[in-house]
MIDOSE-1310 file (N, C-alpha, C; in nm, 2 decimals, decimal comma, always signed):
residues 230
xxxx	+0,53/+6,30/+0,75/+0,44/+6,26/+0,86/+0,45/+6,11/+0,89; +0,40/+6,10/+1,02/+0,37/+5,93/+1,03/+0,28/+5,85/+1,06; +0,25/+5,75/+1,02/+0,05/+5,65/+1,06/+0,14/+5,58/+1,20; +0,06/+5,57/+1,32/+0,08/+5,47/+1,39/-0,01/+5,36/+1,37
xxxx	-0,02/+5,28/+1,36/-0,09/+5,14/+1,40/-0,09/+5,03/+1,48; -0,20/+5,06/+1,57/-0,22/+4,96/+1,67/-0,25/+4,84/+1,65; -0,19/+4,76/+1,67/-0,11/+4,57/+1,71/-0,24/+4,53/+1,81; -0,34/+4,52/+1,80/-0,42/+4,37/+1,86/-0,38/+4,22/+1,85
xxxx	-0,41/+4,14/+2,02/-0,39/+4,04/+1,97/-0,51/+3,97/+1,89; -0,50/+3,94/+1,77/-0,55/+3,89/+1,71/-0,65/+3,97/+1,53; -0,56/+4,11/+1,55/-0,55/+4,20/+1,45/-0,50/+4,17/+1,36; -0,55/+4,14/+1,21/-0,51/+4,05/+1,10/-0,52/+4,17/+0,94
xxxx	-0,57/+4,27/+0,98/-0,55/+4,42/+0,86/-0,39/+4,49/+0,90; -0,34/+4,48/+0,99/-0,26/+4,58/+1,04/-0,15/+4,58/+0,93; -0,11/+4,47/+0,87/+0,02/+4,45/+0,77/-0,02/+4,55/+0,66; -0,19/+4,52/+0,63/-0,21/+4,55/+0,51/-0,25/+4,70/+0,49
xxxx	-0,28/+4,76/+0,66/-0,28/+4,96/+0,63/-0,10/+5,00/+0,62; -0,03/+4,90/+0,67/+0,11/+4,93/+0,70/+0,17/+4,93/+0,53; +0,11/+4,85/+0,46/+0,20/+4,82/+0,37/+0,08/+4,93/+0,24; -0,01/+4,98/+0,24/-0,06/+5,09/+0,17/-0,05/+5,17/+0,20
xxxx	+0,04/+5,25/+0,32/+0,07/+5,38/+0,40/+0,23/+5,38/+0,39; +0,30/+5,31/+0,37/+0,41/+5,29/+0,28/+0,48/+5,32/+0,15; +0,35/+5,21/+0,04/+0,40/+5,14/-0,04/+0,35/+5,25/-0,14; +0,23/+5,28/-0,08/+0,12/+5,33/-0,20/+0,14/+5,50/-0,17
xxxx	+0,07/+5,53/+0,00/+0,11/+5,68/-0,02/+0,26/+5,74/-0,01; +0,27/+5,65/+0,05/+0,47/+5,69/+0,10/+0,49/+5,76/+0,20; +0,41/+5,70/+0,30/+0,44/+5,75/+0,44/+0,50/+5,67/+0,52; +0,54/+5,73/+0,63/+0,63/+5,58/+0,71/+0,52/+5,53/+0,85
xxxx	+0,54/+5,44/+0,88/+0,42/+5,36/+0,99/+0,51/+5,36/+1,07; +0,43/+5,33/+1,18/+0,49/+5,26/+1,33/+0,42/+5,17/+1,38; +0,43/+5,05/+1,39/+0,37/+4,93/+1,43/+0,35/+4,99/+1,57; +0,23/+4,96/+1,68/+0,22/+5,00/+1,81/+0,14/+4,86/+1,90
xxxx	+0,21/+4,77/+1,95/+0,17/+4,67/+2,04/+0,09/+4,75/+2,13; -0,03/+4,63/+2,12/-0,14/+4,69/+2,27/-0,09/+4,71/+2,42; +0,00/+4,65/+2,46/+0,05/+4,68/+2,57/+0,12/+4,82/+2,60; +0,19/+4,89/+2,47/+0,21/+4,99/+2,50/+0,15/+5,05/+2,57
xxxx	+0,19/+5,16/+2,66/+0,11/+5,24/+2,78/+0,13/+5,42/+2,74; +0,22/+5,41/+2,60/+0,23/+5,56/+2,55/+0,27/+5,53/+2,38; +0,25/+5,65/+2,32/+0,21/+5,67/+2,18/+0,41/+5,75/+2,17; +0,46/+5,69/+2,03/+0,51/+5,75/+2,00/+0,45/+5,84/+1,91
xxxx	+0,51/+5,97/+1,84/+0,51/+6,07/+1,77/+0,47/+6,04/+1,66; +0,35/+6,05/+1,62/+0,30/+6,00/+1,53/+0,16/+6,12/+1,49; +0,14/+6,13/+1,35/+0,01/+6,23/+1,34/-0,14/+6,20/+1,28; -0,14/+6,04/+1,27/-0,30/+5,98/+1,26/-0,24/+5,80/+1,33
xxxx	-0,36/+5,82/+1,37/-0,33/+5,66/+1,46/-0,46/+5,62/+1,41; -0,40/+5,44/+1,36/-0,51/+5,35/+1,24/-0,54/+5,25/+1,38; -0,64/+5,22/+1,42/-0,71/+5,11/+1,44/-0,76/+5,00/+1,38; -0,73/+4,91/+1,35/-0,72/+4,82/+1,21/-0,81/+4,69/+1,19
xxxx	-0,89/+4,68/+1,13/-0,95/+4,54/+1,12/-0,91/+4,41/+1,19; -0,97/+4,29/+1,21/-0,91/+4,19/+1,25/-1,06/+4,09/+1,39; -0,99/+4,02/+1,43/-1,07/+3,99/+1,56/-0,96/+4,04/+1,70; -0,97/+4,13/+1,74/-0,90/+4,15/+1,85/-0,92/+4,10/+1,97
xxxx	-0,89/+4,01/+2,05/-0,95/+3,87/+2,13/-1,01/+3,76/+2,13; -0,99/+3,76/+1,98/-1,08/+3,67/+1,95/-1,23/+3,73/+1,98; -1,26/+3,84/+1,96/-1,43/+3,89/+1,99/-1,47/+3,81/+2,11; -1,39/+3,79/+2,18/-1,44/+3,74/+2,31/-1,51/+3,82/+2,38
xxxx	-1,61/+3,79/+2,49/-1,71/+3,88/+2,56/-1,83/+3,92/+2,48; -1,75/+4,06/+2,36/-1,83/+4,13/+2,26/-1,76/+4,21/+2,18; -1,74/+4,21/+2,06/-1,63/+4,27/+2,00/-1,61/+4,40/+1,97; -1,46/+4,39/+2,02/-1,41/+4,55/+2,05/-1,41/+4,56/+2,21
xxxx	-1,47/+4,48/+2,28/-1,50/+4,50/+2,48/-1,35/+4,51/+2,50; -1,25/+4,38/+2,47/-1,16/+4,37/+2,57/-1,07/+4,50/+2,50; -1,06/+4,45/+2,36/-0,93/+4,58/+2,30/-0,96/+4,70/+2,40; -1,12/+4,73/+2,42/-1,11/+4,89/+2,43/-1,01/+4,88/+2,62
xxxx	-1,01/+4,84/+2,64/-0,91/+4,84/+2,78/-0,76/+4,77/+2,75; -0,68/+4,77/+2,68/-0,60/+4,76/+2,61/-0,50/+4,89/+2,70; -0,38/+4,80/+2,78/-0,32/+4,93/+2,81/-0,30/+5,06/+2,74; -0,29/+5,08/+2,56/-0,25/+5,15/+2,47/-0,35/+5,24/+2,50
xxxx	-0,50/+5,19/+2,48/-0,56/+5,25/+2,45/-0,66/+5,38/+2,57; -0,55/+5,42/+2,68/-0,55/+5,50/+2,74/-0,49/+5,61/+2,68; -0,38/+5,59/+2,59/-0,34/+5,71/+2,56/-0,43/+5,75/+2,40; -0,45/+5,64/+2,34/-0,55/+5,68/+2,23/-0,62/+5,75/+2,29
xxxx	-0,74/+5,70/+2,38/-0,78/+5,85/+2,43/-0,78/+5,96/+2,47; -0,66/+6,00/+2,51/-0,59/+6,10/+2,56/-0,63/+6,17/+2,45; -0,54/+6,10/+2,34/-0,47/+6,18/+2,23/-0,60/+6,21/+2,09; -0,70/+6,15/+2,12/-0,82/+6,17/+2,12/-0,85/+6,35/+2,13
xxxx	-0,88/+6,34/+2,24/-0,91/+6,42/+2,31/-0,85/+6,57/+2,30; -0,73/+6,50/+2,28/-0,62/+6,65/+2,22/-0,61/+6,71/+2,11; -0,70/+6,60/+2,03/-0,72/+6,67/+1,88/-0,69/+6,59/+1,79; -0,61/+6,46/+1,79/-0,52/+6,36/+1,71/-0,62/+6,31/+1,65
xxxx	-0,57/+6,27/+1,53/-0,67/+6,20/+1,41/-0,64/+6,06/+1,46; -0,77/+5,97/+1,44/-0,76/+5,85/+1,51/-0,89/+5,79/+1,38; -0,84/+5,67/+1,32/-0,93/+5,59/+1,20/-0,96/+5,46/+1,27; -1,04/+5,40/+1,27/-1,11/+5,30/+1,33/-1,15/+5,21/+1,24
xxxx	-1,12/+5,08/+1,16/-1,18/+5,08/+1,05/-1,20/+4,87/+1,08; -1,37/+4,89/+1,06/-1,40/+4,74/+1,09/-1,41/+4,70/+1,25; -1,29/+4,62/+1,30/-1,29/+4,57/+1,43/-1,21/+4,69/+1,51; -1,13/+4,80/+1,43/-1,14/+4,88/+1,53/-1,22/+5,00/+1,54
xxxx	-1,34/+5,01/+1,45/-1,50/+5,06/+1,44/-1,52/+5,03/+1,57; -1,55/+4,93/+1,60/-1,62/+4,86/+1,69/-1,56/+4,92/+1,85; -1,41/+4,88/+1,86/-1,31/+4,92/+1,99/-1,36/+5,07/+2,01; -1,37/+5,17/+1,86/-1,36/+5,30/+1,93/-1,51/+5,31/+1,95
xxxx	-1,62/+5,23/+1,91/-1,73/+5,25/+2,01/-1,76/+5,22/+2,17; -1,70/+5,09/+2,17/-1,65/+5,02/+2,34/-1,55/+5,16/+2,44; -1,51/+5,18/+2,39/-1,40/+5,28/+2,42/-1,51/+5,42/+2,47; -1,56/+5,44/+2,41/-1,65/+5,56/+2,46/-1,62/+5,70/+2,34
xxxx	-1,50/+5,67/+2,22/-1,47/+5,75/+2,14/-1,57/+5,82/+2,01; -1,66/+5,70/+2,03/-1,77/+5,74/+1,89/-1,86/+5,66/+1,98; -2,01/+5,70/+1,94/-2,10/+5,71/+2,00/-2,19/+5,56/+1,96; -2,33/+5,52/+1,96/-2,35/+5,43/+1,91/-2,32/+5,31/+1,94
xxxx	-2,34/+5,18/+1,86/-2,26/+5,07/+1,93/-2,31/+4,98/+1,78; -2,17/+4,84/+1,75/-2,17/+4,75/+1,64/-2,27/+4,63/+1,68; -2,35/+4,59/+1,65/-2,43/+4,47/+1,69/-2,44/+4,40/+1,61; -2,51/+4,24/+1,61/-2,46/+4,13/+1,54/-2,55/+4,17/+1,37
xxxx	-2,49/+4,12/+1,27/-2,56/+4,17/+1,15/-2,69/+4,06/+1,12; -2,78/+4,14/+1,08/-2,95/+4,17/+1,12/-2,96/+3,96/+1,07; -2,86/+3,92/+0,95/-2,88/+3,73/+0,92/-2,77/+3,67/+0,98; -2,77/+3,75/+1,11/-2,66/+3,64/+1,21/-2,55/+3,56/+1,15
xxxx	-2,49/+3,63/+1,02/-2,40/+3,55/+0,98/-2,26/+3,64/+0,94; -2,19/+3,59/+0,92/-2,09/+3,66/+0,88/-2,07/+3,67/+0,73; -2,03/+3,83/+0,72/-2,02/+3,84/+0,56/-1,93/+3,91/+0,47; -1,86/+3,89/+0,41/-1,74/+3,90/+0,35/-1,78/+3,93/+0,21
xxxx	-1,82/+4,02/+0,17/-1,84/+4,05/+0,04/-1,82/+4,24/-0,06; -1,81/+4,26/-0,19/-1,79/+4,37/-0,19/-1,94/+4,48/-0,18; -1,95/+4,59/-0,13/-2,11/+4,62/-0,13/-2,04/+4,81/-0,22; -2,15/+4,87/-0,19/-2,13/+4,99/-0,22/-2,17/+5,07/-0,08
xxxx	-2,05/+5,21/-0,11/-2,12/+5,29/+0,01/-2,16/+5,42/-0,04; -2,19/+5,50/-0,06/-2,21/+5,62/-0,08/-2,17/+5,79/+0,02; -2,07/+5,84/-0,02/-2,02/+5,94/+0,05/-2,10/+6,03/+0,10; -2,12/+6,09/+0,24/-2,24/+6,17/+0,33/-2,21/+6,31/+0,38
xxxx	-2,07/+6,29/+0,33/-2,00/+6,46/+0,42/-1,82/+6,43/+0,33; -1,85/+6,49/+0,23/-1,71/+6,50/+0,21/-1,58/+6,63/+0,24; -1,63/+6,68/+0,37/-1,54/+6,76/+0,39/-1,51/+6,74/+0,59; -1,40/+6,67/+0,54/-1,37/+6,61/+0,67/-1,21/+6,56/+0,60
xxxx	-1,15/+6,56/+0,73/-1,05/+6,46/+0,75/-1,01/+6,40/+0,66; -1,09/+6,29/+0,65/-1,11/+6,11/+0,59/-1,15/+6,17/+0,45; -1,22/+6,21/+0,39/-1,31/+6,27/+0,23/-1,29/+6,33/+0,22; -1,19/+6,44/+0,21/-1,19/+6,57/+0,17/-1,14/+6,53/-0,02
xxxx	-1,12/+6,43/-0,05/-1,03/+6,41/-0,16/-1,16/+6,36/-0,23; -1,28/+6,29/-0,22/-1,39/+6,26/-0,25/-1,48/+6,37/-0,25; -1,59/+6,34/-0,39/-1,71/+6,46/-0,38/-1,82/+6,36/-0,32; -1,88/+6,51/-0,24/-2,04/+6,45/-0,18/-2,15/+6,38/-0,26
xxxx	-2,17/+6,26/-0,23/-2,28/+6,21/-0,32/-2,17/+6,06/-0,38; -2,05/+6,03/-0,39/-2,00/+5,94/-0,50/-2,04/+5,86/-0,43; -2,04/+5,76/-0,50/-2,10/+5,62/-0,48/-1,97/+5,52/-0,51; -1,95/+5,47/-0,43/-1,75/+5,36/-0,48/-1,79/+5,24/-0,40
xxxx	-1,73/+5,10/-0,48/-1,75/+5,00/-0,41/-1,65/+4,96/-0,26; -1,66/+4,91/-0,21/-1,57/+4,85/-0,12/-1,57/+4,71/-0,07; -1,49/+4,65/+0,03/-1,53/+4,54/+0,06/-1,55/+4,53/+0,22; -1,64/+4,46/+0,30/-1,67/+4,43/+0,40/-1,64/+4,27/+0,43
xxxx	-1,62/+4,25/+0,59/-1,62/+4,11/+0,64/-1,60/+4,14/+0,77; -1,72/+4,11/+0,83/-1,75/+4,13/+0,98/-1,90/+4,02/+1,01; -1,90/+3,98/+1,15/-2,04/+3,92/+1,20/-2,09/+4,01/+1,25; -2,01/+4,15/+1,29/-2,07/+4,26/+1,41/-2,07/+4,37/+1,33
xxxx	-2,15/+4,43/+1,22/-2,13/+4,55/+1,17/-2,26/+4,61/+1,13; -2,36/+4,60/+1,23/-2,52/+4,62/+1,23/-2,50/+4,77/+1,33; -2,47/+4,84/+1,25/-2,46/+5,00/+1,38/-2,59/+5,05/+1,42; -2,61/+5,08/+1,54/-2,74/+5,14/+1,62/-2,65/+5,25/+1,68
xxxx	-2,78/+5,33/+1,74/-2,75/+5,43/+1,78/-2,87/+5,46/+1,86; -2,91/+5,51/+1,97/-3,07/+5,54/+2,03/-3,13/+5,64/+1,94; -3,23/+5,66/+1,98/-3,28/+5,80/+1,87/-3,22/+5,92/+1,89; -3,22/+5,95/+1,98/-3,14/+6,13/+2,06/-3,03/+6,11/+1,98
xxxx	-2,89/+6,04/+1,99/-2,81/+5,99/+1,89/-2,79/+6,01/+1,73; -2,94/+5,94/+1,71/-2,92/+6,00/+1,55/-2,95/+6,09/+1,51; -3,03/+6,18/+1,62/-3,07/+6,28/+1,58/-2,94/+6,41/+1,57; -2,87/+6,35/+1,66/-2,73/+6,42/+1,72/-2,67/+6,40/+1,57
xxxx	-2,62/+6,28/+1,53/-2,54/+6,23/+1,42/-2,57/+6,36/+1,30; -2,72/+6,36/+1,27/-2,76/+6,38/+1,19/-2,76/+6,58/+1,19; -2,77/+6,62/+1,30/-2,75/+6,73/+1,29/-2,60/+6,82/+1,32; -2,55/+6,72/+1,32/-2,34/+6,78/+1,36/-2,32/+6,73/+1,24
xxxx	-2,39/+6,67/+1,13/-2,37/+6,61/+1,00/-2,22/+6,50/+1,00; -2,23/+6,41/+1,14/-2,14/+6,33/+1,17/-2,15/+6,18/+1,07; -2,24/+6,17/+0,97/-2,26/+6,02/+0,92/-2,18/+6,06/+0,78; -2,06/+5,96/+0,76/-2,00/+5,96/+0,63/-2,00/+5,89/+0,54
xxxx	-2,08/+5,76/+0,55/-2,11/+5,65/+0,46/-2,23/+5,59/+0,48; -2,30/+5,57/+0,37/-2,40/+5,46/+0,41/-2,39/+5,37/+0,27; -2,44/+5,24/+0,28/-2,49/+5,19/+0,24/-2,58/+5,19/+0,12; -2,57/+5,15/-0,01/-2,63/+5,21/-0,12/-2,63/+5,11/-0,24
xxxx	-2,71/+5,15/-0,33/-2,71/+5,04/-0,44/-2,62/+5,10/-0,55; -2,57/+5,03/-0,66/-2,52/+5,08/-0,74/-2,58/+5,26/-0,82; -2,63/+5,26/-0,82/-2,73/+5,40/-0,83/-2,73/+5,47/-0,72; -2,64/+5,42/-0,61/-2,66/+5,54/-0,51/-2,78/+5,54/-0,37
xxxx	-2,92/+5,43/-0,44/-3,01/+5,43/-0,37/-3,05/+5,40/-0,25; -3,05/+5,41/-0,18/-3,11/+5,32/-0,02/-3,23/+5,24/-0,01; -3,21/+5,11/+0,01/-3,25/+5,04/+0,01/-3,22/+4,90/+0,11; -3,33/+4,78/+0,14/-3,30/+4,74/+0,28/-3,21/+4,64/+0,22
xxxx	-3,20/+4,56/+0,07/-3,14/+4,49/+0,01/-3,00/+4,56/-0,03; -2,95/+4,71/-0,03/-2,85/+4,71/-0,05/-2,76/+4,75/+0,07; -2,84/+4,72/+0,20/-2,78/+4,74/+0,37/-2,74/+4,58/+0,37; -2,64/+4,57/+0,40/-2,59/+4,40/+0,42/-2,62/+4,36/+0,53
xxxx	-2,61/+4,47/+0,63/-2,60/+4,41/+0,75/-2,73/+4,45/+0,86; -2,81/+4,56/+0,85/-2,88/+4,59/+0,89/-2,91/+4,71/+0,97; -2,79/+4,82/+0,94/-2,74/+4,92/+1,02/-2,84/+5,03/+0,98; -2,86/+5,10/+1,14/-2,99/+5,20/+1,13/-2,95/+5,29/+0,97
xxxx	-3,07/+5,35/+0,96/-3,05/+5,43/+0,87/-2,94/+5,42/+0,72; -2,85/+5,27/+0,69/-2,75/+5,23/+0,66/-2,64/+5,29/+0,69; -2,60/+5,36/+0,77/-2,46/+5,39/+0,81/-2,35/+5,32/+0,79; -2,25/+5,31/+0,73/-2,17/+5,29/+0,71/-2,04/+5,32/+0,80
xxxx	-2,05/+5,46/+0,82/-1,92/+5,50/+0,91/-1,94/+5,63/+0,92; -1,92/+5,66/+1,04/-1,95/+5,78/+1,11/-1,82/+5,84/+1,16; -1,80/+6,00/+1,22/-1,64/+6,05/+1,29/-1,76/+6,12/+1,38; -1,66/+6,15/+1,52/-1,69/+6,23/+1,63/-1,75/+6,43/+1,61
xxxx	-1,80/+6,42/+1,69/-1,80/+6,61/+1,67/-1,75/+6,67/+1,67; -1,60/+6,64/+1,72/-1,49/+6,72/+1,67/-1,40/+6,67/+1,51; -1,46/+6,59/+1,46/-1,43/+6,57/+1,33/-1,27/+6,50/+1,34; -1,23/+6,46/+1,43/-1,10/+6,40/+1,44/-1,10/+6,24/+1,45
xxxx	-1,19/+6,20/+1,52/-1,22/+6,06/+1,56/-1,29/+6,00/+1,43; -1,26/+5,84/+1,34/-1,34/+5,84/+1,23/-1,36/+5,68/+1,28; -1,45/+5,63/+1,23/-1,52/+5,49/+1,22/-1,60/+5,45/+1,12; -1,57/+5,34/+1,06/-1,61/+5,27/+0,91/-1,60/+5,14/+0,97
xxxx	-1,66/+5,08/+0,89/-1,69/+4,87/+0,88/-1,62/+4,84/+0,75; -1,65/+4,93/+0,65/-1,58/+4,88/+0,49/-1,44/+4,89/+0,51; -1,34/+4,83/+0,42/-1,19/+4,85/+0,43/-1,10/+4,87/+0,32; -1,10/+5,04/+0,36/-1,06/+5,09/+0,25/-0,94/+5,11/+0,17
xxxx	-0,84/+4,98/+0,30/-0,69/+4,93/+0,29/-0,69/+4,86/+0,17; -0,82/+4,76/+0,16/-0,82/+4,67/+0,06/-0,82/+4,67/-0,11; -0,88/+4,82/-0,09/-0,91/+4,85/-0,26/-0,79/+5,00/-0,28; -0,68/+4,98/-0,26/-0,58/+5,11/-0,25/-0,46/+5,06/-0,31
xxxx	-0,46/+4,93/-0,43/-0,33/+4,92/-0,45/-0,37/+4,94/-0,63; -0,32/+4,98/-0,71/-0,36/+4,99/-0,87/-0,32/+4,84/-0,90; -0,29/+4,76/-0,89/-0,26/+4,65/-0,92/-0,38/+4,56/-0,93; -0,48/+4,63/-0,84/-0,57/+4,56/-0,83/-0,73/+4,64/-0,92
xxxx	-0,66/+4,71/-0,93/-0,75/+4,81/-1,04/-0,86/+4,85/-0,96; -0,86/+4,84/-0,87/-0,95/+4,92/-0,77/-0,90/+5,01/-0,67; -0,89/+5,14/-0,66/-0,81/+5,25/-0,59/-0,89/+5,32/-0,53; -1,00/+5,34/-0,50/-1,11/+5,38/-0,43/-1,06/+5,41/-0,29
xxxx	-1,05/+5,34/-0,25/-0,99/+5,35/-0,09/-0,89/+5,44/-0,08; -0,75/+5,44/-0,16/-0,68/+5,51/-0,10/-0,72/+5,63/-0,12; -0,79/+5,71/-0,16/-0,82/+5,84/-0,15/-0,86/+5,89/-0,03; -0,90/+5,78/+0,10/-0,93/+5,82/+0,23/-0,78/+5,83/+0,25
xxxx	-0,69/+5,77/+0,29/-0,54/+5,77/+0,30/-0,49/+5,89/+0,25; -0,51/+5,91/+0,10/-0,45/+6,04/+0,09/-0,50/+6,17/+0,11; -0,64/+6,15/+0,19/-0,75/+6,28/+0,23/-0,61/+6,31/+0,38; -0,60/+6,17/+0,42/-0,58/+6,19/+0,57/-0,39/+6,28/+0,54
xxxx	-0,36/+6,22/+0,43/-0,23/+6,29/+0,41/-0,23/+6,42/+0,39; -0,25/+6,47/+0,31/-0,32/+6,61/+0,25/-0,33/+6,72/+0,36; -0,45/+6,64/+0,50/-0,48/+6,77/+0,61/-0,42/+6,77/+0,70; -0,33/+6,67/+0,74/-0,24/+6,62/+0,84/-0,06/+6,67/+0,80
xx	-0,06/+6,75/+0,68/+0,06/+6,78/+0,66/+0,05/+6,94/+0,64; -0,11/+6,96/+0,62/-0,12/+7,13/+0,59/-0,06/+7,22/+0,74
């Protein structure tokens, strides 16, 4: 199989989903510049962390009009697995792909630290290789990763059982001290109603190499390998 990954200017994760979709699961990548106007053959397309414009406007605004990302929608649409993870969380909300929208985090500051998230639906796409309920750390760094959603929205989220991460304390618990950023209900990362489209703030490129004795992450990587080759 192959990961495509999309090239923003100013996309600064892309090396590092390239080089644990490689190195770690042993898949082959395809780097994809934003200008492209069509998708090579590819069977999960990564949207990758970073500031893509410099967050100019509002981040994620300019990427989501991004010649490329006419056919991400497309291909969207057609069924193709598509990961969104951080700043491109954000794009596939601008985009109109996932619902909701990323807003500034609730102490205006930016924050770069490891939190916990706790798993909300592990039978998807992205989790299938995780049980419901684990609790795993990860790392975050974003100014914009306060997710809303109106109320009809969550109610929607909540009954397509579309929310896959929230926010949690070591115990698993919910709490406003273990939400970093301020995101309703702590959401974490949510996928579309056709379960194809996925979006996360944590980055779960970062904790996927054993070297680092933290492996947590790639287990989404090899969920996505697993259903994408069945």
């Amino acid at each position: 199989m192959r990961f495509g990954v999309i090239v923003f200017p100013g996309s600064n994760c892309d090396r590092d989903c390239q080089y644990v979709i490689e190195e770690i699961v042993g898949e082959s990548v395809v780097p994809i510049w934003h200008k492209e106007d069509k998708l090579p053959d590819v069977d999960v397309l990564i949207l990758p962390g970073g500031f893509s414009y410099g967050d100019y406007l509002r981040t994620g605004a300019i990427a989501a009009h991004s010649p490329i990302m006419k056919a991400v929608i497309k291909n969207a649409y057609d069924g193709g697995v598509v990961l969104g993870i951080c700043n491109g969380f954000q794009i596939l909300t601008e985009s109109g792909l996932l619902p909701g929208a990323l807003l500034r985090n609730k102490n205006l500051k930016f924050i770069c630290k490891s939190v916990m998230i706790r798993v909300e639906n592990s039978d998807t796409i992205l989790t299938s290789k995780i049980c419901n309920g684990a609790v795993i750390p990860m790392p975050i760094a974003h100014a914009d990763g306060n997710y809303y959603i109106e109320p009809d929205g969550l109610v929607s989220l909540k009954e397509n059982n579309q929310i896959l991460f929230r926010y949690c304390g070591a115990d698993g618990a919910l709490s406003d001290s273990a939400n970093p950023n301020g995101s309703i209900e702590h959401i974490a990362g949510i996928c579309n109603k056709s379960g194809n489209v996925f979006g996360m703030m944590p980055h779960p490129e970062r904790v996927s190499n054993p070297l680092q004795n933290t492996v947590d992450g790639i287990k989404m990587f090899l969920s996505l390998q697993k259903k994408c080759k069945i």
